[in-house]
N, C-alpha and C positions, 0 to 999 in steps of 0.2 A: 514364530517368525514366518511370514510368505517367501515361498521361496518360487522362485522364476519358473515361466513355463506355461502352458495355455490349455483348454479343453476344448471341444468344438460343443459349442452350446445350440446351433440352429443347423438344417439344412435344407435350402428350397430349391425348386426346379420349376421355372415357368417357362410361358408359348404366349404367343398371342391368342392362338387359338384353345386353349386347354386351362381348365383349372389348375393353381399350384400344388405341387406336390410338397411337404415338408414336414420334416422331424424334427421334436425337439427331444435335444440333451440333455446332460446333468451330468453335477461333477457326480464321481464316485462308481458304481456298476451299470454299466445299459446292457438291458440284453431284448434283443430283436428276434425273435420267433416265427415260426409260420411256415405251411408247406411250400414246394417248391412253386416258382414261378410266380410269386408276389413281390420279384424286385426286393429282396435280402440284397444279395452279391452285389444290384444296378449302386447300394449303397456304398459300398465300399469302394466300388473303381471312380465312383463322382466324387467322393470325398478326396482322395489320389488323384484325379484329375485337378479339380480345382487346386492342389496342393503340390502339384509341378509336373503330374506324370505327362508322357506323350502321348499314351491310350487314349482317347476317348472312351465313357463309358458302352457298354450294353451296348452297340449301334444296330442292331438284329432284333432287337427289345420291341415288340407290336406298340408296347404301351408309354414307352417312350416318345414315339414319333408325337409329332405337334412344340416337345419344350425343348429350347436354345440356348438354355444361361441358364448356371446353376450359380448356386449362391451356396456359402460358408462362413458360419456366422463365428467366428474366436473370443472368448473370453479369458483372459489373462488370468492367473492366480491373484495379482495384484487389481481384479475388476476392472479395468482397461478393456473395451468391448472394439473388436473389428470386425470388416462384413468383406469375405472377396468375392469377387466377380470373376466369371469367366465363362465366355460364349464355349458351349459343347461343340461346338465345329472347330474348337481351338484357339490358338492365338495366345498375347500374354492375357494380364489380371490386372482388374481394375480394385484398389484397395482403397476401403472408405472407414474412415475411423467413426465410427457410427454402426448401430444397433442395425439389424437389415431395416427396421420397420422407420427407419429414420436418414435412411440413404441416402437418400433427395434432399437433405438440408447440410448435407458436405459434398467438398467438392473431393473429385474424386483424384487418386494417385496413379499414375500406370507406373505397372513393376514388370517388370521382364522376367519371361518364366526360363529363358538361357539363364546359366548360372555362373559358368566361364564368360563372361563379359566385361567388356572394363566401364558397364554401365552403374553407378551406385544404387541405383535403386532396381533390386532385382526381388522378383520372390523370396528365395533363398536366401538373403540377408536379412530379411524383416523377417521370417518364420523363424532363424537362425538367433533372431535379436531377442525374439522373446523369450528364451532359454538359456541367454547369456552364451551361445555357441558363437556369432557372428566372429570373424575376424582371427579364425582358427585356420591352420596349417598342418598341413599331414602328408610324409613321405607319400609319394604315388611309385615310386620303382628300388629297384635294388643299389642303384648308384648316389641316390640319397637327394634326387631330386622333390619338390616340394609342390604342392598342390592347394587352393585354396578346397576349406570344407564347401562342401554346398548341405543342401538339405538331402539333396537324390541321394548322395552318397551315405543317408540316415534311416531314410525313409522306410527299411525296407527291414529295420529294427523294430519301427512302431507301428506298420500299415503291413496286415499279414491277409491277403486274399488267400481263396480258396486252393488258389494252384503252389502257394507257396508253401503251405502249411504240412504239404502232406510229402512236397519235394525230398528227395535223398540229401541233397544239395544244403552246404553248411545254410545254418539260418543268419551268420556272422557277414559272410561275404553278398556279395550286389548277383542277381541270376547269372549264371552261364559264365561263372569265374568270372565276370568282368570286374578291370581293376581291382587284381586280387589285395595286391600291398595297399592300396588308398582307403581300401575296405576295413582291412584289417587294423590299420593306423585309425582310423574313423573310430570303430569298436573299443581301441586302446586308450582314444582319447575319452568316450562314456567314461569308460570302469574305472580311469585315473585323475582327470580332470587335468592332465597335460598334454600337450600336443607337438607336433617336429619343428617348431621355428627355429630352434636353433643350432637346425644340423646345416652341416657345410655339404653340400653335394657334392661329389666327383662328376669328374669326365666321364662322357660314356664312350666306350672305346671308337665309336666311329669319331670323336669328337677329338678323341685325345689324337687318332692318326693323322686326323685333318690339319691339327695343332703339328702336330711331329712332322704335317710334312711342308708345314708353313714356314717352322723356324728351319726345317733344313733349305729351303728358297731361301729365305732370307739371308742367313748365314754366304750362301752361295754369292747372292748378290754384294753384300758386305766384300767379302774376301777377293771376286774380281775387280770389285772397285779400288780395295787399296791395291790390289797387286799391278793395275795400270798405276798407280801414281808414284810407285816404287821400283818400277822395274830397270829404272836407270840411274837409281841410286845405288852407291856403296856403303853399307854401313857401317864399313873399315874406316873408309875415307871421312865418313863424318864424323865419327868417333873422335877420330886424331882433330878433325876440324875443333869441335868442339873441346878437347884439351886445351888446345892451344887459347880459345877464346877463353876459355876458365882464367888461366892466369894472366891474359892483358884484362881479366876485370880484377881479377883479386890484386895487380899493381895501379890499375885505378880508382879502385875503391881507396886502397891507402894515401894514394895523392889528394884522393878528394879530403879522406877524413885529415893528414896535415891540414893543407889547407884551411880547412874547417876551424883544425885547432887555433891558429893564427888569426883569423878571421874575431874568433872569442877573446882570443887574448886582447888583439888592438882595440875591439869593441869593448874591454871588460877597463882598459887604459882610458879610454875616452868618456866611458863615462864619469872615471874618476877628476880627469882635466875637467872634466864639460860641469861638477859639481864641485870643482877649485873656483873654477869660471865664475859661478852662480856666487860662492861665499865671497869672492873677491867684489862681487858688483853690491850685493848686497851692504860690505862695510863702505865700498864709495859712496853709497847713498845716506849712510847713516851719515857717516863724517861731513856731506855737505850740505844734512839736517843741519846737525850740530854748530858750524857753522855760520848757518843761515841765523841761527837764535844768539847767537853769542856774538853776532854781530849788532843783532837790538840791544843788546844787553850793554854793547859797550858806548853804545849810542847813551842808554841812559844815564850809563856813569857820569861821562862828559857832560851829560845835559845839567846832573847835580852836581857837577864842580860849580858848571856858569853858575848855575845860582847862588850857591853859599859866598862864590868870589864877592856877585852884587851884593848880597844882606853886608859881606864886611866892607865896602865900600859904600855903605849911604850916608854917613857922613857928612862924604865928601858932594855926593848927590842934591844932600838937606843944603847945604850951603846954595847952591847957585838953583835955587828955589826960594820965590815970594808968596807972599798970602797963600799959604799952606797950613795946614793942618799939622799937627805932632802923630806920628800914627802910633806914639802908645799913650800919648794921654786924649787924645782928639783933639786939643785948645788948638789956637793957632798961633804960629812959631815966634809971632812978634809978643806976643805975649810970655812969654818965657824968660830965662834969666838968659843972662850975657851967656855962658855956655852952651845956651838952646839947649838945654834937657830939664822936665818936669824932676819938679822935686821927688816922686813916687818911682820913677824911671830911671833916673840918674844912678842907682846901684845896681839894675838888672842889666844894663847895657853892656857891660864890660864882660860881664857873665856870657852873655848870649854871643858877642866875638869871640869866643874861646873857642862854645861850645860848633859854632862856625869850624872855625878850623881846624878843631879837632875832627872832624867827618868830615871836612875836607882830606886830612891825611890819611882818615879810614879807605876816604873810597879813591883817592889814588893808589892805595896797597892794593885793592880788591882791581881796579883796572891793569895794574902791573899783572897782577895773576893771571886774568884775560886773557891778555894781549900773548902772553909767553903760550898760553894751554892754544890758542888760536893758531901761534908757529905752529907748537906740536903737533895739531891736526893738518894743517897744510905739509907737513913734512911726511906725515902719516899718508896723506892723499894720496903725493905724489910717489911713493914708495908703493903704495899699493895699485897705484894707474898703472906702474912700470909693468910689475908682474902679474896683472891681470891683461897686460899686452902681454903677455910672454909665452901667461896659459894659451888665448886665445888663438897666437901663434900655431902652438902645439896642438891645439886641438884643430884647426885646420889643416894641419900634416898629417895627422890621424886618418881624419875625413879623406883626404889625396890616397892618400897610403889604400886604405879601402877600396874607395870608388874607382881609382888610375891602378893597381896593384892586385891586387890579392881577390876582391870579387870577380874582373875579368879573368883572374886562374881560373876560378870555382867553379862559374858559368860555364866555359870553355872543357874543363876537365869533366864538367855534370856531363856537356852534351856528347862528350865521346862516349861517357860511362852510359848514357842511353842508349845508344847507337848500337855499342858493344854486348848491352842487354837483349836488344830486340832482334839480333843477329842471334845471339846465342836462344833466344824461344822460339825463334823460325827452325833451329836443330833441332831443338828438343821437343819440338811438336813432331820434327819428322821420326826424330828418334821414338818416341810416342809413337806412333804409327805402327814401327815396324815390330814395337810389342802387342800391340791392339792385333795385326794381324794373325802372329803366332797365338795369344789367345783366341780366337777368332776359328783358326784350325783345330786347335785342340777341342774347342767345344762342337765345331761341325764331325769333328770326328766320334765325339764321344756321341753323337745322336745314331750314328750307323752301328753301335752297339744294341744289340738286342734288350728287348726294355723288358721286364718282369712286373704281368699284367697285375695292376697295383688293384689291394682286396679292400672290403671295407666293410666289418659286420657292424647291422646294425642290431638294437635288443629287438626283442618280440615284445609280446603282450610281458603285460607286470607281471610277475607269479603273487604277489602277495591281494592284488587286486584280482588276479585271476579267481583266487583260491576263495575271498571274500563272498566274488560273485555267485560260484561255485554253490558256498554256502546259503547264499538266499534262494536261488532255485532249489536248494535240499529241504529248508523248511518249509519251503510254496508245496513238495511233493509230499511230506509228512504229513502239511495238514490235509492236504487233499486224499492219504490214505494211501497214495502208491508204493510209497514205500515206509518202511516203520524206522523206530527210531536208530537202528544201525545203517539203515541203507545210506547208501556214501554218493552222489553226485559230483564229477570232477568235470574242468575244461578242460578237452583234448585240444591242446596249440595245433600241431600239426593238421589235425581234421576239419580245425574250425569249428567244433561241435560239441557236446555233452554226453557224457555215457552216464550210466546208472548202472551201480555197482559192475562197475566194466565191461559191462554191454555195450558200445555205440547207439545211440538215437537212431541212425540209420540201417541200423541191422533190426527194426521191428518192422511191421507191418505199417499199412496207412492211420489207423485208428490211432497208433500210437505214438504214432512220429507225429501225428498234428497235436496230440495232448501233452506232448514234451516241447514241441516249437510252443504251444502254448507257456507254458510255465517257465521257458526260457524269455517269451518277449514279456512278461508279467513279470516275472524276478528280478529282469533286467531295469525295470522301470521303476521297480519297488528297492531296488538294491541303490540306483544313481540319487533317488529321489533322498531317501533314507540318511543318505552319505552327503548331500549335497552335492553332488556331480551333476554336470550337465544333460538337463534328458527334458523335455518339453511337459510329461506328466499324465501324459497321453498316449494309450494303444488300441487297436482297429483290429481285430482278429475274428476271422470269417471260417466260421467250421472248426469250434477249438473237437467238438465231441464227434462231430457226424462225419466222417473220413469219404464216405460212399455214398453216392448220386443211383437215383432211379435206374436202374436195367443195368448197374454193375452186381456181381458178387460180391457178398459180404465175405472177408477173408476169417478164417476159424482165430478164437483166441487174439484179436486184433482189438477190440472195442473194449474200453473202463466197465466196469464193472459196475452194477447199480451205488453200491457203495460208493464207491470213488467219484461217481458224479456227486451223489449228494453231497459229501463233502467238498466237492467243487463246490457246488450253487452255493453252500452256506457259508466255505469260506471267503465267494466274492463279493455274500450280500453286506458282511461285514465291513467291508472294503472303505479304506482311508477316501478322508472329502477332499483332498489339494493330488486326487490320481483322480484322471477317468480310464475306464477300458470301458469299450463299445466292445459285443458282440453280437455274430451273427450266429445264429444257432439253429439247428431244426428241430432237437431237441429241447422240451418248456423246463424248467427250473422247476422245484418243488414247490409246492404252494404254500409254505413256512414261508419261503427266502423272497419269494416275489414281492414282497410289501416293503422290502428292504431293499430295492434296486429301483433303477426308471426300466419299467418293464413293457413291452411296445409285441402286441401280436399280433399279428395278419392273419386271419381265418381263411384268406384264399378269395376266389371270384365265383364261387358257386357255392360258401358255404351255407349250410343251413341257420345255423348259428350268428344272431349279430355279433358284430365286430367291424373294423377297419380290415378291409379287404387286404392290400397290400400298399406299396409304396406309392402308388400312382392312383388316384380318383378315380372311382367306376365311371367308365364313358357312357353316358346317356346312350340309346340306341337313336339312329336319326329316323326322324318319322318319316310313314311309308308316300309313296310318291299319289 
């Protein structure tokens, strides 16, 4: 699996007037050789430059002068390639996602090399982003205030110049104590992969008296303002006021609720009248259906009396009637015998007057019936007309009773019972008040109580991460021979720093305090990387071996031992491919280990021997005049 994090794969330096200078990298071991004053060191402070310092490199440097803008070329673990820019006279960086040799065909980003900015696009966030650190938080003081990460505040873990290497001074913390807690938070958050967002910060006591003497103002001003609006109040007198107001409402609330009761009842009567009312109207309507049909009906009866009367009177009809036809045989009448009846006819005729009158006296029985059920409804009518005046009556005295009676109480006794409410809340806001105040005092007072300045520990470093890390600088120093397999490397918290078998780092000489700051900024990068913690996978460390510069004293007993280097050189040539370390070195690597690093020598500017003189192109000499 790749995991996050970047190497510096290019570094150029150009002029207008001067050939480029530039180096190439590789993941894994660089080591940079060469005597003094081939521009070793100019590498490291340009690399630190372009990467947010506010140094400029070398400005003293002969062979510097003519180039303006150096370049640094990033390669992601994930092969993601970036080039930054940045003019050596300063300023921010210009960031181009692109190979340097391909710069011109992207457009380019400015990033601000301030880090506290409320700008998004800063340095320090994009170097931060590619190590998955961006968006990190770390106590800065002892009150538990909070700080964003930047990179400065890292830098100085992975980018180890010559002055730093050999310094007393913890290698954990930023030079010259600064920002000692944000440092140390920084360092806690490597070795853990946690960070402080979620502390609460305190007050800091100038903050908290500023606070203490704002609420005692205000309280002040609170407390004069009600004691003007109460000063010619009694709150005897209201007291009693307010009794008294309690029970003209507690004797009109119960007016109201009678009332109310009353109000239900005659409403609860009325709708019963008012659905008398409705049942009553409803059978009027029915019965003057009823009625209305049983008056067709007795039309019809009537109408089949007329008729059956005529069938038994045609007879008498057939007589005063000539040249006629017989209507039950068809002949015509003169034709017929003396009786005028057909001989086929003459036996039905008698038959059929019977049957005549017999449903004549059917349907006078069935009309008697009629006529009588007809009364009954008419008697029924008016018996029901009566008392549906009667309801209706009632149910309009109801109505009176209501609207003339009992709602003008209601109304009337509501609008005292309001009156007598909002009289008695104008008390009891003042009454309100005069407890507001007493609270009011009692807490301006408790504030002149002396305050017990409030503590707040927060933890250190992890011990269990400590102790991990501990252990990886213990085996960087095994294999490199310093010490054997009992010797014991612990983190001292309080120092900031490492001792070896309870020696302090800073209690040895320079030789050896750079070869322990070595194997601490290599452990540290090989422990976070190892573990999956946050660490970019990259370190810059200038003089791990060579402590001492031209025209100083070498100190007795201070320098590694042939031994101990070679198993340095052999165990950096070994060295994992997703880590780089660049070093600068005066000292060459053994000729075994070179074939197994990017190995880069400067023979110097007068050597006899070819080679690459140093960091900077030999300047032509200018021809004579």
């Amino acid at each position: 699996m790749t995991r996050p994090g970047f190497f510096i794969s290019r570094l150029v330096m150009t002029g207008a007037s001067v050939e480029p200078a530039e180096l190439t990298f590789a993941k894994g071991t660089n080591v940079i050789t060469g005597p003094s004053n081939t521009g070793k060191s100019y590498i490291v402070e340009c690399i630190e430059f372009v990467l947010g310092s506010d140094d400029p490199p070398g400005v003293d440097i002969e062979e510097a002068r003519g180039y303006d803008v150096a370049y640094v070329e990033l390669t992601s673990y994930t092969e993601d390639i970036f080039t930054l820019e940045r003019a050596l006279a300063g300023g921010d960086v210009n960031l181009y996602r692109s190979k340097y040799d391909d710069r011109a065909t992207v457009e380019a980003t400015p990033l601000a090399v301030e880090a506290q900015t409320r700008k998004r696009d800063t340095l320090s966030n994009f170097i931060l982003s590619l190590f998955g650190a961006d968006g990190v938080q770390v106590r800065s003081d002892g009150s538990g205030t909070k700080t964003n990460l930047t990179f400065r505040m890292l830098s100085h873990l992975f980018l180890v110049n010559e002055s730093k290497i050999i310094a007393k001074a913890s290698p954990i913390l930023l030079p010259n104590g600064f920002a000692k807690t944000s440092s140390e938070r920084s360092f806690n958050y490597l070795i853990t992969g946690h960070d402080d967002h979620a502390i609460i910060p305190m007050q800091k006591p100038k903050e908290r008296k500023a606070a203490m003497a704002g609420k005692r103002e205000a309280f002040d001003e609170l407390i004069a303002g009600l004691e003007g609006r109460l000063k010619n109040i009694n709150l005897e007198e209201l007291r009693n006021k307010a009794a008294k107001l309690d029970e003209s409402l507690s004797t009109k609330v119960e007016q109201l609720q009678s009332n109310a009761t009353s109000i239900q009842e005659i409403q609860a009567s009325r709708q019963l009248t008012f659905n008398l009312v409705q049942t009553s109207n409803s059978r009027l309507e029915t019965i003057a259906e009823l009625l209305a049909r049983f008056a067709i009906l007795k039309e019809h009866y009537l109408s089949d009396l007329k008729r059956l009367d005529f069938i038994q009177e045609t007879d008498h009809f057939f007589d005063q009637l000539t040249a006629v036809r017989c209507p039950l045989c068809g002949t015509l009448l003169e034709a017929h015998a003396a009786q005028k009846m057909c001989v086929d006819a003459s036996t039905n005729l008698p038959d059929m007057q019977k049957a005549c009158a017999a449903e004549a006296a059917k349907t006078r029985a069935l009309l008697h019936d009629l006529e009588q059920t007809i009364i009954g409804l008419e008697s029924e009518r008016s018996n029901v007309s009566a008392t549906s005046q009667e309801q209706r009556t009632q149910l309009a005295q109801l109505d009176r009773s209501l609207s003339d009676e009992l709602r003008p109480v209601f109304v009337a006794t509501k609008k005292e019972l309001d009156d007598l409410s909002a009289e008695r809340q104008e008390l009891q806001a003042v009454e309100n008040s005069f407890q507001i105040l007493e609270q009011y005092r009692r807490l301006r007072a408790d504030l002149d109580v002396p305050e017990k300045e409030p503590t707040q520990k927060f933890e250190g470093l992890s011990p269990v991460a400590a102790r991990q890390f501990a252990n990886a600088i213990q085996q960087l120093l095994r294999d490199w021979r310093f010490i054997d397999d009992k010797g014991i490397v612990e983190l001292n918290e309080p120092a900031m720093d490492i001792s070896i078998n309870g020696k302090p780092r800073q209690s040895n000489g320079k030789g050896l305090r750079a070869f322990l700051h070595t194997s601490f900024t290599i452990g540290l990068m090989h422990y976070c990387r190892g573990a999956g913690l946050p660490h970019p996978g990259l370190t810059i460390i200038d003089s791990p071996l060579t402590s001492y510069r031209e025209g100083e004293t070498r100190e007795a007993g201070d320098e590694t031992s042939p031994e101990i280097q070679g198993a340095f050189w052999e165990s950096l040539s070994q060295w994992t491919s997703d880590e780089q370390i660049i070093l600068i070195e005066n000292k060459e690597p053994t000729g075994s280990t070179r074939n197994h690093m990017n190995y880069i020598h400067f023979v110097g500017p007068n050597a006899a021997v070819p080679g690459r003189s140093g960091l900077f192109p030999t300047k032509k000499p200018e021809p004579a005049a």
